[in-house]
N, C-alpha and C positions, 0 to 999 in steps of 0.2 A: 444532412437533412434527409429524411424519409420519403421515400416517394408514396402521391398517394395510391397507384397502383407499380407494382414489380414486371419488369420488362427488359430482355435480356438484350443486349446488342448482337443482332443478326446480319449475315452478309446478304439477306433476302428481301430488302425494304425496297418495295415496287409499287412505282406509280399506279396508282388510282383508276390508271386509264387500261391499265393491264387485266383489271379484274375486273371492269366494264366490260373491255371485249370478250372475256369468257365466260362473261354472265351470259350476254346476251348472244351467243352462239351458242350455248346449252340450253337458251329461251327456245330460239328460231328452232332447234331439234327438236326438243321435247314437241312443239308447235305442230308437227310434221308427224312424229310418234302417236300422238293419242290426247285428245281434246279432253278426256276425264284424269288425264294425270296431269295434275295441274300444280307447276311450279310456286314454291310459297319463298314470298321473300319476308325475313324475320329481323330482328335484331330491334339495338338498343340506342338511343341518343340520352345524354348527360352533362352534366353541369356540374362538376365537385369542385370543393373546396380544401383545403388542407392548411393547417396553422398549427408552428411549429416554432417553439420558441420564440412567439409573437412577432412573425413573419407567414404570411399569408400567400399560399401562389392557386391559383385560377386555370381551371380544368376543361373547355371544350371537349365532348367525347361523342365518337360515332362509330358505334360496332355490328352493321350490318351482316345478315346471314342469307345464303338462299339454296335451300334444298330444291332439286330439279330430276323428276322422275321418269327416267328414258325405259315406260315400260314397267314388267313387273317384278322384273330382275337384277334393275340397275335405279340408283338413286348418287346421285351426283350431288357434293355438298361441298360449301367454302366458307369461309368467316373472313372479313377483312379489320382491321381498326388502326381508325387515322385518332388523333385527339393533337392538340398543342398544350401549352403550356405559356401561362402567362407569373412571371417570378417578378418580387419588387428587387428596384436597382438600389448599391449602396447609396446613389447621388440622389434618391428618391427618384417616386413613379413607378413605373413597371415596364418591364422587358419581354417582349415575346422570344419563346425559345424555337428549336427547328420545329417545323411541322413533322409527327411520328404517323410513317403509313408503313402497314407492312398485313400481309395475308396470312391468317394463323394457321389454315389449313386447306385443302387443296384435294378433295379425295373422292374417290370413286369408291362404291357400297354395293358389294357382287353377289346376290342372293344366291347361296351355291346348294339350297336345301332349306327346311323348315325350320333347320336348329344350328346351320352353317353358314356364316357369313364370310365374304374374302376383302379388304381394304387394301386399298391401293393409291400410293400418291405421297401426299404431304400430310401426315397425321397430327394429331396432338398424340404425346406418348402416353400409354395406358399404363399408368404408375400410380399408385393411390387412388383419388379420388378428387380432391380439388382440379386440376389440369383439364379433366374432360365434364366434370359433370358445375363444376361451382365457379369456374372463372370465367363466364358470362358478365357482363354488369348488372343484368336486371336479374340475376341469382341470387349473387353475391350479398351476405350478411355487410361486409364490410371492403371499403375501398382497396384497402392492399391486400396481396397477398400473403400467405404464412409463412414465415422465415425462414420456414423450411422446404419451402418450395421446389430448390432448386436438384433437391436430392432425387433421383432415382429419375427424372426428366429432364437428364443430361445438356443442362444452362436454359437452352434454348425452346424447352416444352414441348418440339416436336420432331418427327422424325421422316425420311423421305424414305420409303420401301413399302412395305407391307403389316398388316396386322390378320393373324386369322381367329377368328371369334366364334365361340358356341357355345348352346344353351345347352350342357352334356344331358342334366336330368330336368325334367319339371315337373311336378307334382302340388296335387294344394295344400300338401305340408308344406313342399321346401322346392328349391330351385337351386341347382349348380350351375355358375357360366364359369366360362374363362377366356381369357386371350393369349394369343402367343405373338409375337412381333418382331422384325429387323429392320435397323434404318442401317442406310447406307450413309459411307462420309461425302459430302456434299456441301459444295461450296461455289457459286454462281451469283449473278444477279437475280435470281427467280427464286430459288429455295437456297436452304442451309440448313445441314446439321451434321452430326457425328455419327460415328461408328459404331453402332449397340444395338443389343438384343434384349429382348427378356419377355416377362408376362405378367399376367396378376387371375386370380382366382376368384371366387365368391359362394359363399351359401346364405340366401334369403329366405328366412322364417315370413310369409305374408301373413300370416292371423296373427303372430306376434310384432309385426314393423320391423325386425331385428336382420342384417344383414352381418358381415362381419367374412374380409377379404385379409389375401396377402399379396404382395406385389416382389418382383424381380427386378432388376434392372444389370444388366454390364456392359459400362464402356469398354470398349475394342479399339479406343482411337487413344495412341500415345502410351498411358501407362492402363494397364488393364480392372479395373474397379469394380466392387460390385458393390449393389445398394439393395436393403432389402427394407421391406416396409409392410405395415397393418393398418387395416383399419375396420371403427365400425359403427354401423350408423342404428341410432334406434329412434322409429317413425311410427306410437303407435298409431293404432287402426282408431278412426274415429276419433282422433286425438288432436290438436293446435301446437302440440311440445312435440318438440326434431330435438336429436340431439344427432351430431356430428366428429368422428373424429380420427384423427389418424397420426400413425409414427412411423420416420423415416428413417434409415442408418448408413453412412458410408464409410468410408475408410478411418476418416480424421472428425466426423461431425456424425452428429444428430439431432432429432426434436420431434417434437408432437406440438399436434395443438386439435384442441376440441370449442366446442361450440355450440349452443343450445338458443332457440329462439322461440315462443310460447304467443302465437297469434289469440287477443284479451275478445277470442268474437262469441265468447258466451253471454259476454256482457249486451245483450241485443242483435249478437250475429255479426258477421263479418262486416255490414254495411251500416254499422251503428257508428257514431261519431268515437266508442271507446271502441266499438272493437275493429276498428281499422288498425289499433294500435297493436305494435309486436316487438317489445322488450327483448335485446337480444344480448348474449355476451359471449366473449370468447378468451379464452386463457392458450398460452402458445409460450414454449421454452424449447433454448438449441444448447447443446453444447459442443464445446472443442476439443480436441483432446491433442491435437498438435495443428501447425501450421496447414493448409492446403488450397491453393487456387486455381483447385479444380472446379467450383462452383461459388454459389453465393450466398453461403452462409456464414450470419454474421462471425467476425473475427473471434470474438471473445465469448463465454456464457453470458447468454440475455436471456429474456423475461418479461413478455407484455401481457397485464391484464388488459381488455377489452370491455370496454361498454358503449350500449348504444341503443337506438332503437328505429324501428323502420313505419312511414304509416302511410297505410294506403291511401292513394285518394283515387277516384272515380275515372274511366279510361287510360286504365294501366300506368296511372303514374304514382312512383311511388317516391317520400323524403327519406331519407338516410341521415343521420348524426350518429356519431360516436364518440369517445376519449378513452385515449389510452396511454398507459402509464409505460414508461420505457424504461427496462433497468435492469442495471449491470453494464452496458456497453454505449455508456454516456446517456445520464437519468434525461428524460425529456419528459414533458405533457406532449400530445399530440390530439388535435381537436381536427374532425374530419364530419364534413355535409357534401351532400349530391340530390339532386334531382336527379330521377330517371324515367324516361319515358318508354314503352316496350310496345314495339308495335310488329303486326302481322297482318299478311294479305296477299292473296292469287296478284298473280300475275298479270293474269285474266279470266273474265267468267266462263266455267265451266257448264256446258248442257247436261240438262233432266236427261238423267238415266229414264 
């Protein structure tokens, strides 16, 4: 069975009560810091669905966020996400599964200059593009992740050391970043990950929407690997069509998958009953080329086309349906819905400058 989001088994799944206490000692600081840098707590709560060879399992989701500004040179940020899982029993009824909590990242943001940035802590690894920018819930086109996910963000999506980040050129032609990164191997009740380095690059065209990156990645822990990947995103200007997409390569496997979603708000504007609507789809293929379990990508050559579509309603909430066609590594239909709601708000009220 498919899950309806991708989620690696981590040695870092920490109560709840863990990232309360660190929320609110980076509250009480910032407090003490400067009454106009005002802490924003963000994230996402959800309700999916997934049916899967007409079996049906039931999604509780809550993916909180809170960025906390200690000043004008430090920004403090984390992510947490609990959800359960509710599956039917072969005896009929349904079965609650473990409760999933675990902190996806943990990170200090060190302003070291205009165009230099220094990360530090527990990151998401800077590999492609989905990892850091699309695996949010209230992002996200579609419930799971790409098949290919696992490649060049070493299983587990994130990494515990550092990342260094900068905007080399900006102009209002174009714009070059990049990142450079090492996680260290790490293995505790509080974080986890592996042994690797690597980067990724970028040149963003803004009068065209067009970006188009490469990414690095080598594990250092065990047998030594490397993964390389592209991607490239086209967002014109003035435009409701995104298009999204990226490919990844490692030793034994690889895949792309692209993605295009075309918000209908011509038809009366975004707040018209059609054009809340946004038509989205996505196509995604991996292949094999020998055995490896090194990560998690499917066994065999697969192939899912995507359809779906997302619609706004009013106070950030937004419906999700999809169906997708699985094939080549055991054909399925797969039908996927969610509610999602995406909320933001201080901490506390900030004073008239």
């Amino acid at each position: 069975m498919k899950h309806m989001r991708l989620f690696f088994p981590r040695p870092h799944l920490v109560p709840l009560a863990r990232v309360f206490v660190f929320t609110l000692a980076a509250l009480c600081a910032v407090q003490y810091v400067s009454a106009q840098d005002i802490p924003l707590i963000s994230g996402g709560v959800a309700f999916f669905t997934n049916t899967n060879g007409g079996k049906t399992d039931y999604q509780p989701y809550v993916e909180p966020v809170i960025a906390a500004p200690l000043g004008s040179h430090l920004l403090i940020e984390s992510r947490a996400t609990v959800f359960d899982t509710f599956s039917p029993k072969a005896s009929g009824g349904y079965q609650r599964d473990s409760l999933f909590k675990t902190m996806d990242y943990l990170q200090a943001d060190v302003l070291l200059g205009p165009h230099l940035t220094f990360v530090a802590g527990e990151f998401l690894t800077p590999f492609g593009t989905y990892n850091e920018r699309l695996s949010q819930i209230w992002i996200a086109n579609f419930q799971d992740t790409p098949l290919n996910y696992s490649i060049g963000t070493m299983n587990t999506g994130d990494g515990v050391g550092g990342i260094l980040r900068s905007s080399a050129v900006s102009t209002e032609n174009y714009s070059i970043s990049y990142a450079a990164y090492y996680s260290a191997n790490v293995n505790n009740n509080y974080f986890g990950a592996e042994r690797s380095s690597g980067g990724q690059t970028a040149i963003y065209l803004p009068k065209q929407g067009l970006e188009v990156g490469a990414s690095y990645g080598r594990s250092l822990a065990g047998t030594h690997e490397n993964n390389v990947g592209i991607h490239v995103w086209w967002e014109p200007v003035d435009s409701p069509f995104r298009f999204r997409s990226e490919y990844a390569h490692a030793t034994h496997d690889g895949g792309y998958w692209f993605e295009t979603d075309y918000r209908l708000s011509h038809f009366g504007g975004n707040d018209s009953p059609v054009g809340r609507l946004e038509p989205i789809f996505r196509m995604q293929q991996t292949f094999r080329s020998a055995p490896d379990s090194t990560n998690f990508v499917p066994t065999k050559n697969q192939q899912e086309p995507e359809f779906g579509v997302n619609y706004y309603l009013p106070h950030e909430v937004r419906i999700n349906s999809s169906y997708e066609r699985q094939l080549g590594n055991g054909n399925a239909n797969i039908w996927e819905t969610g509610v999602i709601y995406r909320f933001l708000f201080p901490t506390w009220k900030g004073k008239a400058n």
